[in-house]
N, C-alpha and C positions, 0 to 999 in steps of 0.2 A: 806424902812423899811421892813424887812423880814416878812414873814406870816410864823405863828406859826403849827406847825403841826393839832392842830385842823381847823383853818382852811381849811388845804389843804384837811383834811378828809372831808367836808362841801364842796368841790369843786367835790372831788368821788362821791360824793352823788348826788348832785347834778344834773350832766350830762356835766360838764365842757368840754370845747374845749381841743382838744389835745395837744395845745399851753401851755394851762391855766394848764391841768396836767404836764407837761415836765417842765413848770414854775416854778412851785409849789411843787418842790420835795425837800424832807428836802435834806439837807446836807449829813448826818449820814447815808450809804448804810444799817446799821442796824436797820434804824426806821423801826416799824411796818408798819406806812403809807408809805414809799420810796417801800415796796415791794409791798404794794397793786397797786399803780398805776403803776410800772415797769407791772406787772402782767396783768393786765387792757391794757396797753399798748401796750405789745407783744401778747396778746390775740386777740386784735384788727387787730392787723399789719398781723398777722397772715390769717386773712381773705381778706387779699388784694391782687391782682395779683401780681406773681412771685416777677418781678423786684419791683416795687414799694415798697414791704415789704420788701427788700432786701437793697433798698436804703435809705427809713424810717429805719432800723436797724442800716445802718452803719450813718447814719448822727446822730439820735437822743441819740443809747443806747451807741454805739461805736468811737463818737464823732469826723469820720472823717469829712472831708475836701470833697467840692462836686472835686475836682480835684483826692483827693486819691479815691473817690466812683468811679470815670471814670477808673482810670486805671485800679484799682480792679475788674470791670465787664468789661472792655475793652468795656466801649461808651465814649460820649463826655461829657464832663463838661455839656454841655447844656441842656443835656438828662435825665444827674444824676438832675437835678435842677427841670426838667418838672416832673419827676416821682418823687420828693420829695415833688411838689405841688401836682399835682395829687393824692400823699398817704395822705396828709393832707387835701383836699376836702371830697374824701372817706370816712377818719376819721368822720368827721365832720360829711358827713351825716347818716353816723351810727350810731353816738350819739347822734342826736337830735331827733328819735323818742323816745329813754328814756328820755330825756330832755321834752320833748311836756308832755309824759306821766304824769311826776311828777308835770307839771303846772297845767295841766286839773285837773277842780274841780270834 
């Protein structure tokens, strides 16, 4: 069952994983909530080393293939796939000091 866009707004808020945002994106490139977390997202990516955000790019917003990420930056499959863990660890823990934040009483 699809989550409604209020929810996905309640995941921004939140401190959601970058999973949980990338999951969570309406359909409609027009929604309001579709551009806050693209937003939220590439803002993110943006603070990550070179490759890494370059690979979260083309894997998450640009929907390639870790084989087209390889040849496109001329590494290996294998590489594209560690720095697309890697960008997502990263993520992660960037967002969980907002996430702690908003639990703390």
């Amino acid at each position: 069952m699809p989550r409604s866009a209020c929810a996905g707004a309640s995941a921004v808020q939140d401190g959601a994983s970058p999973e949980e945002l990338l999951a969570d994106l309406p359909a409609p490139a027009s929604d309001p909530h579709h551009r806050i977390v693209l937003e939220r997202l590439r803002d993110l990516a943006a603070r990550l080393p070179e490759r890494q955000a370059q690979v979260f790019t083309m894997r998450n917003f640009e929907q390639l293939s870790f084989a087209e990420i390889a040849a496109h930056l001329d590494i290996s499959k294998n590489t594209a796939r560690t720095s697309a863990h890697k960008a997502l660890q990263k993520l992660r823990e960037q967002m969980a000091p907002a996430k702690e934040e908003r639990h703390v009483g």
